[in-house]
C-alpha positions as CSV (number, residue, x, y, z in Angstrom):
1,X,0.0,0.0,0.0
2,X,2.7,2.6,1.3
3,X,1.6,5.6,0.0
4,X,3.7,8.0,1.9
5,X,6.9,7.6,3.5
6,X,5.6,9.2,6.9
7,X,5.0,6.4,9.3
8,X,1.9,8.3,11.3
9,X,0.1,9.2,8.1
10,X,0.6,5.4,6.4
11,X,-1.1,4.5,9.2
12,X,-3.8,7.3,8.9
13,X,-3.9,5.9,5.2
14,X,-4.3,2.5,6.0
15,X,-7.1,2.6,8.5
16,X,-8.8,4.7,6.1
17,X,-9.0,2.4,3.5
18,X,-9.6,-0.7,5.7
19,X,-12.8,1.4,7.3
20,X,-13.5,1.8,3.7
21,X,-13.8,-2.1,2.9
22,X,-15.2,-2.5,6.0
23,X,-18.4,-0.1,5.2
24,X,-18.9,-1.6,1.7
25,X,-19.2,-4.9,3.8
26,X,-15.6,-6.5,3.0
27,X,-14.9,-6.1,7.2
28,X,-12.2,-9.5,6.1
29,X,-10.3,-7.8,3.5
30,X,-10.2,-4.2,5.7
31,X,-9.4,-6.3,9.0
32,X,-6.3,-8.4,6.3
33,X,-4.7,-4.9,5.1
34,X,-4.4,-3.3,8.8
35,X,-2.8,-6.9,10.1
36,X,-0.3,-7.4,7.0
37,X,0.5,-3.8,7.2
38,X,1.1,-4.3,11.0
39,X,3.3,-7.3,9.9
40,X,5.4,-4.9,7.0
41,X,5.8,-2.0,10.1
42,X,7.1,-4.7,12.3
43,X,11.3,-4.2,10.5
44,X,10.7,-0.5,10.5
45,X,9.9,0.7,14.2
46,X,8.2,-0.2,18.0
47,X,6.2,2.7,18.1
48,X,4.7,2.3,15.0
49,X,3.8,-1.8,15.1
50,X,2.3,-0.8,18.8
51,X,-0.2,2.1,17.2
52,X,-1.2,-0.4,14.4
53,X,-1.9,-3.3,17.2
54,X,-4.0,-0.4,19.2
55,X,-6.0,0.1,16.3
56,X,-6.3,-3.8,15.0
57,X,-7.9,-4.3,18.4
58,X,-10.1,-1.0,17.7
59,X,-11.5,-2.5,14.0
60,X,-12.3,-6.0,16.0
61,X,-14.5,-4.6,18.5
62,X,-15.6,-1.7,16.0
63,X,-16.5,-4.9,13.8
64,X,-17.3,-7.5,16.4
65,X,-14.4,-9.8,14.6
66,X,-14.5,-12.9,16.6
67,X,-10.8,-15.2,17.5
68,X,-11.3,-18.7,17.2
């Protein structure tokens, strides 16, 4: 996806687009691209793979996304 080289504003990016699957009803696909875009932050830096967790766990309970 990286659209931007700013790691605050690929995330801003991300989560917009993944709300955006999510509210044409693809909550799967929006709920994949915020968990392999947590996995891509993961070599880059801490700060930034903690914000994308924060919000993963926001999207599940947003979307009532179930573990099994």
């Amino acid at each position: 996806m990286n659209m931007t080289t700013d790691p605050l504003q690929q995330l801003l990016d991300t989560v917009s687009v993944a709300m955006y699957y999510a509210r044409r009803g693809f909550v799967d696909q929006g709920h994949r691209l915020l968990i392999e875009e947590c996995v891509k932050s993961s070599v880059d830096d801490g700060d930034t793979r903690a914000r994308y967790r924060l919000i993963i766990k926001s999207f599940e309970r947003r979307w009532k996304i179930q573990h099994q």
